[in-house]
Each structure stands twice: as structure tokens, then as C-alpha cells.
N, CA and C atoms as an extended XYZ file, in Angstrom:
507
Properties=species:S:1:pos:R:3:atomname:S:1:resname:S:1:resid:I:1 pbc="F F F"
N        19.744        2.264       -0.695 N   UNK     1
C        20.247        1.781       -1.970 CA  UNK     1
C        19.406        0.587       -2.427 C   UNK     1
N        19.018        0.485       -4.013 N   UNK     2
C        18.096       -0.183       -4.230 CA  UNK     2
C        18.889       -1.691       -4.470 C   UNK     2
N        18.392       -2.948       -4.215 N   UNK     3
C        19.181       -3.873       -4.758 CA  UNK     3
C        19.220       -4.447       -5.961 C   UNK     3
N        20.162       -5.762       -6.663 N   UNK     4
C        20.126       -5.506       -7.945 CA  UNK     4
C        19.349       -6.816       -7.660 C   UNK     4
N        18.937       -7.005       -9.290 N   UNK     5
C        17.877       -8.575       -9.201 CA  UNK     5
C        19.065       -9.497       -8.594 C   UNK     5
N        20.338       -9.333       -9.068 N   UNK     6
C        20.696      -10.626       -8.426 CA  UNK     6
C        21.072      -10.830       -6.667 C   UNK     6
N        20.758       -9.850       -6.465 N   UNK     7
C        21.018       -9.978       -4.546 CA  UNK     7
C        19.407      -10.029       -4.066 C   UNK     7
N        18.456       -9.265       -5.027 N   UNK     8
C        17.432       -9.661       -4.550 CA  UNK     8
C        16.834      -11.510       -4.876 C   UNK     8
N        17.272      -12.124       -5.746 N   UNK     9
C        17.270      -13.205       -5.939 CA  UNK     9
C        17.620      -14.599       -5.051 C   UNK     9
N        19.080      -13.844       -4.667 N   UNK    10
C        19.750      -14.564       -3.468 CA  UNK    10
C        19.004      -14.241       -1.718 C   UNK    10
N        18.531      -12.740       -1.810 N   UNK    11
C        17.470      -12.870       -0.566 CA  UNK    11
C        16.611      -13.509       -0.434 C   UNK    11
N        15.893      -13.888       -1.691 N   UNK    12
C        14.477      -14.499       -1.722 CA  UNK    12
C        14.941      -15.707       -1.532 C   UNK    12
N        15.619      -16.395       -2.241 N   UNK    13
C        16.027      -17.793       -2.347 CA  UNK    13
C        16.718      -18.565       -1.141 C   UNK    13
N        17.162      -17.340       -0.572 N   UNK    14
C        17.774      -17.755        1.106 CA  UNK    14
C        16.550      -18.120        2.306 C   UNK    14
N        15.686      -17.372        2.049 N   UNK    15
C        14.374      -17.966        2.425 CA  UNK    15
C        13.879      -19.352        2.349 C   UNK    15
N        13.935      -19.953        1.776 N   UNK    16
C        13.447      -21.464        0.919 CA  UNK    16
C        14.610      -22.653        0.894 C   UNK    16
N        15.863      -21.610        1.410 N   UNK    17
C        16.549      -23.054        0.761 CA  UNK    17
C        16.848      -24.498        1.530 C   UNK    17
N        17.184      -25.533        1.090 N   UNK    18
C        16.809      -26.459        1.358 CA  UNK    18
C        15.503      -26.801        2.289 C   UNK    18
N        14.187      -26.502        2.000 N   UNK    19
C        13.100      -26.877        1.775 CA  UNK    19
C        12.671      -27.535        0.729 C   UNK    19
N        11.510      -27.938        1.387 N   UNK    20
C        10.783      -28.378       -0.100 CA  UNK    20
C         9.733      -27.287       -0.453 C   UNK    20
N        10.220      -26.882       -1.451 N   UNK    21
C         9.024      -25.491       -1.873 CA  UNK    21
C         8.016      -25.296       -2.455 C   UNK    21
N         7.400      -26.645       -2.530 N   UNK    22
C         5.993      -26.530       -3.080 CA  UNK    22
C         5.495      -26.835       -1.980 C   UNK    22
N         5.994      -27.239       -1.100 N   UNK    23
C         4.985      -27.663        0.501 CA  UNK    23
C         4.657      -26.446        0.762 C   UNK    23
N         6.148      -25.785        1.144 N   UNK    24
C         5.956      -24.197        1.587 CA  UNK    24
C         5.165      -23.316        0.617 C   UNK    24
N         4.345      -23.565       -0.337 N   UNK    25
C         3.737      -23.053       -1.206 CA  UNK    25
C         2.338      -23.368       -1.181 C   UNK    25
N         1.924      -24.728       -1.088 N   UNK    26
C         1.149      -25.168       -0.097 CA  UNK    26
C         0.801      -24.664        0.764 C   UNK    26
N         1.564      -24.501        1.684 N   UNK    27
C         0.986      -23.738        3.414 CA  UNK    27
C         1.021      -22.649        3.722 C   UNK    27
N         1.766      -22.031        2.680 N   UNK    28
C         1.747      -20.166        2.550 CA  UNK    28
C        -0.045      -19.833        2.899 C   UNK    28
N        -0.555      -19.889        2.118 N   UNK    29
C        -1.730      -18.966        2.894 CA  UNK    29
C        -2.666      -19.227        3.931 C   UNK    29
N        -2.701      -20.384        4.451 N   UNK    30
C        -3.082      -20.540        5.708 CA  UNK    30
C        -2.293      -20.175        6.977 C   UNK    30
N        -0.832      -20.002        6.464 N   UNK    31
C        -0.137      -19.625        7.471 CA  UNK    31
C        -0.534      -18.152        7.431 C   UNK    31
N        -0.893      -17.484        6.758 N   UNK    32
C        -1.522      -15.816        6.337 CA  UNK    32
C        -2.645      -15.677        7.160 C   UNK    32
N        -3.528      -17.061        6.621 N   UNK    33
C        -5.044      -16.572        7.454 CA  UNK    33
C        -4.866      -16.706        9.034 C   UNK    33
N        -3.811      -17.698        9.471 N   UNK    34
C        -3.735      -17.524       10.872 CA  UNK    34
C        -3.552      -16.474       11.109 C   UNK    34
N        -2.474      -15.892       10.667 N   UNK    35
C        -2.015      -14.523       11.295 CA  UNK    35
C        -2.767      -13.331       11.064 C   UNK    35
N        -3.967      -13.269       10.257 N   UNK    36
C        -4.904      -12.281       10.446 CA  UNK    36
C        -6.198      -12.730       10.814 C   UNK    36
N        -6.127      -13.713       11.102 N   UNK    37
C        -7.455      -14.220       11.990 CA  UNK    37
C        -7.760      -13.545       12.993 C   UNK    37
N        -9.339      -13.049       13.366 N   UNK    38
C        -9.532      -12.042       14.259 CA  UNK    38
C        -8.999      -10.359       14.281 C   UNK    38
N        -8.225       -9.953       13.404 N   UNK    39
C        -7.783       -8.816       13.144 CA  UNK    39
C        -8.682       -7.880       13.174 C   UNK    39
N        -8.794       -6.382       12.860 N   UNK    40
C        -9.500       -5.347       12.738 CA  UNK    40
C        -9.396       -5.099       11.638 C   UNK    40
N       -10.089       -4.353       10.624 N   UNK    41
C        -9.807       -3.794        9.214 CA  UNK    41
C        -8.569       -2.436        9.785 C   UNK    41
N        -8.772       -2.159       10.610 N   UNK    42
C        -7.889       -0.810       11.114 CA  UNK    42
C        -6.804       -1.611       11.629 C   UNK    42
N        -6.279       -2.652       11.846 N   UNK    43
C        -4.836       -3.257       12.324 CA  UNK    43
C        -4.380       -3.550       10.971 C   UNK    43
N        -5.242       -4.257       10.064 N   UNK    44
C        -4.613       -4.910        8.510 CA  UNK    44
C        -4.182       -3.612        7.444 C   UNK    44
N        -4.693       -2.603        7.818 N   UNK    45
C        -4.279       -1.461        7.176 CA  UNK    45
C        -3.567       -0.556        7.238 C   UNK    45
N        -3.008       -0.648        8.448 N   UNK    46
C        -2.124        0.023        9.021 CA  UNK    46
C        -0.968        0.187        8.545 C   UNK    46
N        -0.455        1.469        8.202 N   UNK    47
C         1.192        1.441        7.433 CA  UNK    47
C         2.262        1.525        8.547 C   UNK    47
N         3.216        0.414        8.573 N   UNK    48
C         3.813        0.785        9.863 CA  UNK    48
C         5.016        1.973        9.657 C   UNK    48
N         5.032        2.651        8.959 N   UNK    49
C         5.790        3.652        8.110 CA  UNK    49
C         5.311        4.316        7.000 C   UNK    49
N         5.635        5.539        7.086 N   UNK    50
C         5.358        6.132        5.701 CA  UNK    50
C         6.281        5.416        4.326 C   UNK    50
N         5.289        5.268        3.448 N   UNK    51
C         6.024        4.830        1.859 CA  UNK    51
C         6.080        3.104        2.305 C   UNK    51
N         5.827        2.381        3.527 N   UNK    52
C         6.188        1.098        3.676 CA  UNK    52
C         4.121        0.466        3.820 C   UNK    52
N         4.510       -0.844        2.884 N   UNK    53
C         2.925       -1.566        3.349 CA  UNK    53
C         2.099       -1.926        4.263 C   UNK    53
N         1.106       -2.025        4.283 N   UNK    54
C         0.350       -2.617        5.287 CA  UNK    54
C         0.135       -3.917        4.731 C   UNK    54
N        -0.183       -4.997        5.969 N   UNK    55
C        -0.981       -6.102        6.046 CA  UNK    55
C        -1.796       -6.110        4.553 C   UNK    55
N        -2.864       -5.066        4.759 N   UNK    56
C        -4.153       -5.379        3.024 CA  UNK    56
C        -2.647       -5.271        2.338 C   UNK    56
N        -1.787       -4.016        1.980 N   UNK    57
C        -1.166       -3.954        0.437 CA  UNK    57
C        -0.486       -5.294        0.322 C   UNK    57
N        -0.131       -5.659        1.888 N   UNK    58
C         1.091       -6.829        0.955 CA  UNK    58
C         0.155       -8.224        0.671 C   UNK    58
N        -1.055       -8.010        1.370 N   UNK    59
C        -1.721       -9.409        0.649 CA  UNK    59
C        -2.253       -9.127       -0.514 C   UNK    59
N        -3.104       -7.969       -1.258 N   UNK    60
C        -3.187       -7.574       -2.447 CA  UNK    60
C        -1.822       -7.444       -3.117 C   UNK    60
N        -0.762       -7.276       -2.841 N   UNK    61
C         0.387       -7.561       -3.433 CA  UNK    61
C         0.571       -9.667       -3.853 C   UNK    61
N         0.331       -9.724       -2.836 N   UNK    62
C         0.456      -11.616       -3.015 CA  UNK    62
C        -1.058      -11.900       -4.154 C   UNK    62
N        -1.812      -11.499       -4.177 N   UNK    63
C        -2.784      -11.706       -5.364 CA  UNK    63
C        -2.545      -11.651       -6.141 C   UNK    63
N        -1.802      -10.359       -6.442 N   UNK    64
C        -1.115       -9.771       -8.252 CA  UNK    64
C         0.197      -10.570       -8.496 C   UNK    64
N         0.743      -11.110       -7.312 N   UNK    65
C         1.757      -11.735       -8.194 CA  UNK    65
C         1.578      -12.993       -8.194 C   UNK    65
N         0.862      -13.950       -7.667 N   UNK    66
C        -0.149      -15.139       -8.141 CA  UNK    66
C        -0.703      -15.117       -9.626 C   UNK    66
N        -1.488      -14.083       -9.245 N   UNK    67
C        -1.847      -13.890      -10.868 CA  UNK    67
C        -0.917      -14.321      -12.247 C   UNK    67
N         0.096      -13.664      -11.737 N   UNK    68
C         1.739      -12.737      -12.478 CA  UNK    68
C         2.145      -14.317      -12.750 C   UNK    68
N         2.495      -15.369      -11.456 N   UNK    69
C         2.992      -16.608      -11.290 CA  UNK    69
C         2.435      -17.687      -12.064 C   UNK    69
N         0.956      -17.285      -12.140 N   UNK    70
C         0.209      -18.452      -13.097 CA  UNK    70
C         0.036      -18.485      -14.535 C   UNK    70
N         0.621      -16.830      -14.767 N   UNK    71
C         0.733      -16.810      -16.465 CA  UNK    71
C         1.923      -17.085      -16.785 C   UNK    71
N         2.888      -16.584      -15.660 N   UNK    72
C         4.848      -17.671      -15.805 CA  UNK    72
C         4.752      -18.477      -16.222 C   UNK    72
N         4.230      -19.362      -15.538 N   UNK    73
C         4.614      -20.780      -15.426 CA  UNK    73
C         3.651      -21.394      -16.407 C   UNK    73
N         2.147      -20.854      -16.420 N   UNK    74
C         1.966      -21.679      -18.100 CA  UNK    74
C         2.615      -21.263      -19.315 C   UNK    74
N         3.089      -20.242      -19.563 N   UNK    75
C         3.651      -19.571      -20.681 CA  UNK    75
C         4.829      -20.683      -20.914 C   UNK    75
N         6.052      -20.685      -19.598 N   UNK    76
C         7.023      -21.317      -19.658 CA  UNK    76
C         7.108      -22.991      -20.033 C   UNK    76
N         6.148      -23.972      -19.313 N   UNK    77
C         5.590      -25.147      -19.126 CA  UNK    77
C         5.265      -25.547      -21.076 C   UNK    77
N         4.235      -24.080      -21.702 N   UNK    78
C         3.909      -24.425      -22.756 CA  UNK    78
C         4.874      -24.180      -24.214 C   UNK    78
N         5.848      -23.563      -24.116 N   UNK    79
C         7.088      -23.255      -24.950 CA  UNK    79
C         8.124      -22.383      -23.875 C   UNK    79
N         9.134      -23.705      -23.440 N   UNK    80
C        10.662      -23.158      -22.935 CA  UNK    80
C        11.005      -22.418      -23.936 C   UNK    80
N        11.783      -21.358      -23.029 N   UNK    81
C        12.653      -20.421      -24.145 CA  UNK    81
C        12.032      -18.681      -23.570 C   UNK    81
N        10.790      -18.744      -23.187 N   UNK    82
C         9.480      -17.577      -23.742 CA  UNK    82
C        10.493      -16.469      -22.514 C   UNK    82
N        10.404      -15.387      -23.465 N   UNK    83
C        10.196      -14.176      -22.361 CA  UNK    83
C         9.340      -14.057      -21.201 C   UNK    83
N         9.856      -13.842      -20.017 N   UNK    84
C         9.154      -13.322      -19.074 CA  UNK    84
C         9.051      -12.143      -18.041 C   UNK    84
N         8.256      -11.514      -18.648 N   UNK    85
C         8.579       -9.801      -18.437 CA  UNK    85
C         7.621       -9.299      -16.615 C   UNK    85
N         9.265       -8.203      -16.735 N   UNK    86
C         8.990       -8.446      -15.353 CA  UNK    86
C         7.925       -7.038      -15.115 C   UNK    86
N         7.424       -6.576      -14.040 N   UNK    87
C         7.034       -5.579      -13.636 CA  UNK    87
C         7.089       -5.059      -12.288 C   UNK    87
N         6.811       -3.710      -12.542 N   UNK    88
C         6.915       -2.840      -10.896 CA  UNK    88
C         5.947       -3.121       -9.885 C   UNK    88
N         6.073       -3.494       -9.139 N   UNK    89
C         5.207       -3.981       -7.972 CA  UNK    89
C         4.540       -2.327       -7.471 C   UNK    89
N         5.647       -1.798       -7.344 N   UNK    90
C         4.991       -0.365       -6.364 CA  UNK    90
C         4.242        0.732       -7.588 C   UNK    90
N         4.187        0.202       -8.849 N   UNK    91
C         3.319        0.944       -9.870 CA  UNK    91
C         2.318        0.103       -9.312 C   UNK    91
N         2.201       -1.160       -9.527 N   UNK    92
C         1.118       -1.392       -9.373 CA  UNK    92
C        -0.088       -1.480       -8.085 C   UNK    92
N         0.767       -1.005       -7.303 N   UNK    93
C        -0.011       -0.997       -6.130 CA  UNK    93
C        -0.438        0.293       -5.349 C   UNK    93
N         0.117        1.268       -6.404 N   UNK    94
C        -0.519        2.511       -6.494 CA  UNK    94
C        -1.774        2.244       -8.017 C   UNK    94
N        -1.390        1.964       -8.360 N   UNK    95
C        -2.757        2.159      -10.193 CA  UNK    95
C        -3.681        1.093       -9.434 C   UNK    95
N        -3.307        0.014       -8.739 N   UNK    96
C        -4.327       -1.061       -8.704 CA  UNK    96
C        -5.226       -0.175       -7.081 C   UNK    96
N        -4.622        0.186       -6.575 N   UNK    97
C        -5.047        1.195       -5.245 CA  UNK    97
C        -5.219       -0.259       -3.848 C   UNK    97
N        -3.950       -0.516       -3.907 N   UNK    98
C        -3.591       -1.784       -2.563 CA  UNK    98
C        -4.311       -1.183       -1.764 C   UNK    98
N        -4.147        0.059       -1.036 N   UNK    99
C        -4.357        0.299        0.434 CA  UNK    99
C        -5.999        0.132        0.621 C   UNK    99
N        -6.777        0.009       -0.957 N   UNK   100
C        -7.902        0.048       -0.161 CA  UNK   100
C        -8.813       -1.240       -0.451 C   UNK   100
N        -7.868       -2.079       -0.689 N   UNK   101
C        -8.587       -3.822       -0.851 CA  UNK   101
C        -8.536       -4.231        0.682 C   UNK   101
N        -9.569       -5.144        0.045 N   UNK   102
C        -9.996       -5.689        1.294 CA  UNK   102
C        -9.180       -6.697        1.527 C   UNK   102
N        -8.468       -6.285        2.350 N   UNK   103
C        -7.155       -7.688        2.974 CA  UNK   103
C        -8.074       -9.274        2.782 C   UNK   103
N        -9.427       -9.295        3.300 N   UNK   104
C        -9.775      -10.759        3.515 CA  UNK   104
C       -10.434      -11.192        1.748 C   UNK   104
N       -10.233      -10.721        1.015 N   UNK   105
C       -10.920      -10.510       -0.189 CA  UNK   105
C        -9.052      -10.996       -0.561 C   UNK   105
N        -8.609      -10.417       -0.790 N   UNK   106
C        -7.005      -10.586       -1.304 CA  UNK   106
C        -6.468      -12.224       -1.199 C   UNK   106
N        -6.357      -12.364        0.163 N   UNK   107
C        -6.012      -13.443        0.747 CA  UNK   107
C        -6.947      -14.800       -0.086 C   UNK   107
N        -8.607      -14.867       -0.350 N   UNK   108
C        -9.080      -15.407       -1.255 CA  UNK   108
C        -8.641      -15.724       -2.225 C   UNK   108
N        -8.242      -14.713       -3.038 N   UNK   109
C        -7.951      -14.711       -4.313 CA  UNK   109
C        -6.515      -15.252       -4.764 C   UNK   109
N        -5.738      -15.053       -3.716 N   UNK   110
C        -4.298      -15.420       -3.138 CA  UNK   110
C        -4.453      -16.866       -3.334 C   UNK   110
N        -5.470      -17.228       -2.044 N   UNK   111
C        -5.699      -18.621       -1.832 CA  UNK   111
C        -5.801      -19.914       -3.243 C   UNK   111
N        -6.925      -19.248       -3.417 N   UNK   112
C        -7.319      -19.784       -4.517 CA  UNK   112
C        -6.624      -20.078       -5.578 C   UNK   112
N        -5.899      -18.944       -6.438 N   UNK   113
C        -4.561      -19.160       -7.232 CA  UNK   113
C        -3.743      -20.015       -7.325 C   UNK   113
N        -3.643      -20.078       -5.660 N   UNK   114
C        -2.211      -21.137       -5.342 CA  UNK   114
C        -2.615      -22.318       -5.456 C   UNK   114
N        -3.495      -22.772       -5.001 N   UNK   115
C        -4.150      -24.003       -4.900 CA  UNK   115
C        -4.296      -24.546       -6.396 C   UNK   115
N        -4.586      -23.614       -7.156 N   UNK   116
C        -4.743      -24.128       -8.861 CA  UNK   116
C        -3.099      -24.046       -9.333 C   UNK   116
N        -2.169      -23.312       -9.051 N   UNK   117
C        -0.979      -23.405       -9.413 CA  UNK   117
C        -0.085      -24.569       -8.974 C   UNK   117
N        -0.201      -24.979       -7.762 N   UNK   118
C         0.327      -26.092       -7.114 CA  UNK   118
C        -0.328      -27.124       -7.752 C   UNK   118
N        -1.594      -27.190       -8.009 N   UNK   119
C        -2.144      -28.913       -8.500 CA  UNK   119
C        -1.865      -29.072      -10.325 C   UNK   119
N        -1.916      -27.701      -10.362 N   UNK   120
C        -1.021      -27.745      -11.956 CA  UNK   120
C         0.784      -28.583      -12.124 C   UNK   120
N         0.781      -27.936      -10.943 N   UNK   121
C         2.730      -28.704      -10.597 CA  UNK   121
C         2.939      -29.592      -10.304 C   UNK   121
N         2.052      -30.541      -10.086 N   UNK   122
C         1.771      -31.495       -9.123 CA  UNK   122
C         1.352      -33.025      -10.262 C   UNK   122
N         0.726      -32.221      -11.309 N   UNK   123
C         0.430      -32.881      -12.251 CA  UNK   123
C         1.322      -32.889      -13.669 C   UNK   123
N         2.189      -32.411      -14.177 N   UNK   124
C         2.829      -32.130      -15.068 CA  UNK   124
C         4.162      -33.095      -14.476 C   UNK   124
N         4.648      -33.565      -16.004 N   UNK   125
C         5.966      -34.533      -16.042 CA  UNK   125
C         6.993      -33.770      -15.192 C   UNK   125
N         7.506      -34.667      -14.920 N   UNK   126
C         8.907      -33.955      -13.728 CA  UNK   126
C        10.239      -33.464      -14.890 C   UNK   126
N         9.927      -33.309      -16.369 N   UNK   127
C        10.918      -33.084      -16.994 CA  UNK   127
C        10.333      -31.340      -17.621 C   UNK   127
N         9.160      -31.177      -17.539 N   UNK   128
C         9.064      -30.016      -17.530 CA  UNK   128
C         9.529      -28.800      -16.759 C   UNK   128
N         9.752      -29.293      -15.605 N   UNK   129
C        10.375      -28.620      -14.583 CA  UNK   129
C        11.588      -27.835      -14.923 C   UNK   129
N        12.002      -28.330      -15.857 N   UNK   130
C        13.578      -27.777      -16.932 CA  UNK   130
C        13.040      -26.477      -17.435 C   UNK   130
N        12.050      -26.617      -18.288 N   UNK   131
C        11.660      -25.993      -19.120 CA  UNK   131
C        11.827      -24.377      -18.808 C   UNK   131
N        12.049      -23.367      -19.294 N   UNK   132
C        12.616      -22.037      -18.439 CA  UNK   132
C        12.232      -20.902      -19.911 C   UNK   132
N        11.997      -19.488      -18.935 N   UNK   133
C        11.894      -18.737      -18.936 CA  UNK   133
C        13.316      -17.680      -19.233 C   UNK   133
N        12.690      -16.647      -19.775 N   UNK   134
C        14.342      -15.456      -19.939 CA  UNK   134
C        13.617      -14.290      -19.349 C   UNK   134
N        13.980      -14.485      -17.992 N   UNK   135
C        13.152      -13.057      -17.147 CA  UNK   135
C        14.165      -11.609      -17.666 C   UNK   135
N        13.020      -10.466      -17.858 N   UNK   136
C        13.634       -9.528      -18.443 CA  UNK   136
C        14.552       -9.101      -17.562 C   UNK   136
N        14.922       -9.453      -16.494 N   UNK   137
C        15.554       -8.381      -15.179 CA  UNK   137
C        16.523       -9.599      -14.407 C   UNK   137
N        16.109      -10.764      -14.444 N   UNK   138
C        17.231      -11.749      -13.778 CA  UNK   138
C        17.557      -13.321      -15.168 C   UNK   138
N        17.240      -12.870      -15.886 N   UNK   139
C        17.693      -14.065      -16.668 CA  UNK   139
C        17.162      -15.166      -16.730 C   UNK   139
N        17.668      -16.240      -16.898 N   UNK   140
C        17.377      -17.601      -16.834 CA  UNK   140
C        16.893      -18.355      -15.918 C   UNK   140
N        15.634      -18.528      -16.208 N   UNK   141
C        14.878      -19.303      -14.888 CA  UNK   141
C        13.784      -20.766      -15.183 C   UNK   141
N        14.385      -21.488      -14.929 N   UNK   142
C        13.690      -22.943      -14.950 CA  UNK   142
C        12.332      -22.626      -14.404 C   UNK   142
N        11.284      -23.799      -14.472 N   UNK   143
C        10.217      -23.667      -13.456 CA  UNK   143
C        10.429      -23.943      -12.290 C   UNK   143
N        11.369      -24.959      -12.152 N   UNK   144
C        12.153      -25.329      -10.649 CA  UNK   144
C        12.630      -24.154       -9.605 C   UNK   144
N        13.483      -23.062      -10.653 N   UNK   145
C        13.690      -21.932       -9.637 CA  UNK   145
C        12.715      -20.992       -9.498 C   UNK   145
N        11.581      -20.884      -10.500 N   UNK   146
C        10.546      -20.185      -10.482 CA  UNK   146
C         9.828      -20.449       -8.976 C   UNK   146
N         9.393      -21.672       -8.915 N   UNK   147
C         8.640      -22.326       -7.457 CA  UNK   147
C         9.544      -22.073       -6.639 C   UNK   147
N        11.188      -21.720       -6.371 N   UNK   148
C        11.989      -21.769       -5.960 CA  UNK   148
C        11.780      -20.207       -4.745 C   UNK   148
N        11.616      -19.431       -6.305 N   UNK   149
C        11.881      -18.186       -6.140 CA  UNK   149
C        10.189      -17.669       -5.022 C   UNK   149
N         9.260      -18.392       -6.130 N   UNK   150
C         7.808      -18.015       -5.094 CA  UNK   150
C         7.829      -18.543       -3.434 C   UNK   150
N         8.484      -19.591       -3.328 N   UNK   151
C         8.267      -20.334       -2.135 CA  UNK   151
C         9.089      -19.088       -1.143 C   UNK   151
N        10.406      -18.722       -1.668 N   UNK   152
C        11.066      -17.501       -0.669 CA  UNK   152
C        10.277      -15.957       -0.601 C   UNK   152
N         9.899      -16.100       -1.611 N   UNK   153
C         8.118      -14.912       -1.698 CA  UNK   153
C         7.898      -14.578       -0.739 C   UNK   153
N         6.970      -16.180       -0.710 N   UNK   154
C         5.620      -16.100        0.140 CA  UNK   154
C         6.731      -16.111        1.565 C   UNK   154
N         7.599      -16.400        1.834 N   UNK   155
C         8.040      -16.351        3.429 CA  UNK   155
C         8.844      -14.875        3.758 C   UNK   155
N         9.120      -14.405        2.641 N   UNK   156
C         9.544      -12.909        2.722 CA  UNK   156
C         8.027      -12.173        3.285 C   UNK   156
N         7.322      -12.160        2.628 N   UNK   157
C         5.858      -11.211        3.122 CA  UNK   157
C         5.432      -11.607        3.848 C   UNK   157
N         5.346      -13.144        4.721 N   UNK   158
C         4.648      -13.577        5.992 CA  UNK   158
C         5.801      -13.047        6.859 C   UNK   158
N         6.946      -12.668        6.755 N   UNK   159
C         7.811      -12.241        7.869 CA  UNK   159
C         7.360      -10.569        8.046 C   UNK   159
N         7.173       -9.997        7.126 N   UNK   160
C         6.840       -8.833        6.613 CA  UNK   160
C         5.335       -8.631        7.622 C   UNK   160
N         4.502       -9.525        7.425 N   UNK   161
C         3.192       -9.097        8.090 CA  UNK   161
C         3.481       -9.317        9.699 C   UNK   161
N         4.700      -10.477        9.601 N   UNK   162
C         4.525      -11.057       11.328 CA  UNK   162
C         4.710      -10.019       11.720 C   UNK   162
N         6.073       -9.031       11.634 N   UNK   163
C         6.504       -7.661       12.147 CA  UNK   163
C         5.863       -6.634       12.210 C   UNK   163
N         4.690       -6.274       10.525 N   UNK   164
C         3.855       -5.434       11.098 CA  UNK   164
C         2.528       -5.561       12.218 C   UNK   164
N         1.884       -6.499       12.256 N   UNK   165
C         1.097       -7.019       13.336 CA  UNK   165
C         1.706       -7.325       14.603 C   UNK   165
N         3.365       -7.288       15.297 N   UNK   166
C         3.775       -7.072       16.186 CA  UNK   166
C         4.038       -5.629       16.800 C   UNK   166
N         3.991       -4.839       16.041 N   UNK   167
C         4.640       -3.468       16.180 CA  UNK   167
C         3.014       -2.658       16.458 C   UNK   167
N         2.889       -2.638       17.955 N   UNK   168
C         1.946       -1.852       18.321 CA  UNK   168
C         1.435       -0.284       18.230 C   UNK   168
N         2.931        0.076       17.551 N   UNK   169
C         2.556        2.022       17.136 CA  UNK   169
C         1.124        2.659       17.163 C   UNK   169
């Protein structure tokens, strides 16, 4: 059974909470590169299930929604109020063709993103932080729960990779 945005909201957010979530946003992808440090291209690709990701999709997954995160949050930052439309992750990771990026290429691009998204947050008045979004699928979202929501993200898919890189199949 599929869940609705708002239980998937409360999963993600159960991840993060009481943290500070721009740290954990911060250290999200080095905590990534540890865990595929030394890897094989044949371990990072590995589906540990049929229809379920590998290591490359879910870090090419963390690229596209970096991407996704940095047009949020300037859109939102530059006129509160703005629509923010959501999209299918598993369209896109069939049209974008996840399984066959290069996991250490992903993680770059991952990297990089974040690092410009965080020093963007880092620099902006602490009253912008209000400023919010009308997500097409969960509603009302500050930038506060936005970082909120990424920080339980990024620890949803590093739990996601820890398990598939444990599971020796």
C-alpha cells in the first residue's frame, strides 16, 4: 500500500527530528562517500531486489532532487506564496536511466549542490526562513520545513544504501 504525502512526511521528518538539520545536511554526503569508498562498480549497482534501487540509482536519485531542492528554495526565498510542484521520482529514474550513472559521478554532483544550497542558507536573513511554498501534494511548507524535510531525505537513503551494501546476496 502506497503511503499518503502526509505519513510520508511524518517518516521523513522522524528522521531529523530534533537535530539540527542543516548540519545533517552538511554531512550528508561525506557520510555517502564513506560508505562507498573502495566499492566495486558491480557492488554500487547492484539491485538488492527486483523493482527496488541500487547504491548508483539512489545516489543519482539524491542529484535530481538537489537539483529539484535548489530551484525550491530559490523560487520560495524569492516570492513566498509560489507553487511548488511536485514530481515522480520513479518516472524519473527510468527517463533519466539511474541504473546506468555513474554512482561516483552522482555523488559529485550531489556534493556539490549541497554545498551551494547550504551556504545559500547560511547567508540569507533568519526571517526568510518563514517564507513558504504550496507543495502540490503536501501543502504548506516554510523553508524551515523544507531543510527539515531534506535533512530526513538524506538519512532515509544513507539508511537505504547502509542495508544495501550490507546484504551480501
Amino acid at each position: 500500500m502506497q503511503e499518503t504525502p502526509q505519513q510520508y512526511t511524518q517518516r521523513i521528518l522522524s528522521h531529523s527530528q530534533g537535530q539540527n538539520s542543516l548540519r545533517l545536511q552538511q554531512t550528508a554526503p561525506a557520510k555517502l562517500a564513506k560508505l562507498i569508498k573502495g566499492k566495486k562498480a558491480a557492488q554500487l549497482k547492484r539491485r538488492p531486489a527486483p523493482g527496488k534501487w541500487s547504491v548508483a540509482e539512489v545516489l543519482a536519485h539524491l542529484a535530481d532532487a538537489e537539483t529539484v531542492i535548489s530551484w525550491r528554495i530559490r523560487q520560495v526565498l524569492g516570492a513566498s506564496g509560489q507553487t511548488i510542484q511536485a514530481y515522480d521520482q520513479d518516472v524519473w529514474a527510468e527517463t533519466f536511466e539511474y541504473a546506468k550513472c555513474d554512482p561516483r559521478q552522482s555523488l559529485a554532483t550531489y556534493t556539490a549542490l549541497r554545498e551551494a544550497n547550504v551556504a545559500l542558507l547560511k547567508r540569507i536573513p533568519k526571517k526568510l526562513w518563514e517564507n513558504y511554498g504550496i507543495h502540490s501534494e503536501r501543502g504548506h511548507e516554510t523553508v524551515t520545513h523544507i531543510v527539515n524535510m531534506v535533512a530526513g531525505h538524506d538519512i532515509n537513503h544513507r539508511l537505504q544504501v547502509e542495508a544495501i551494501l550490507k546484504d551480501k546476496r
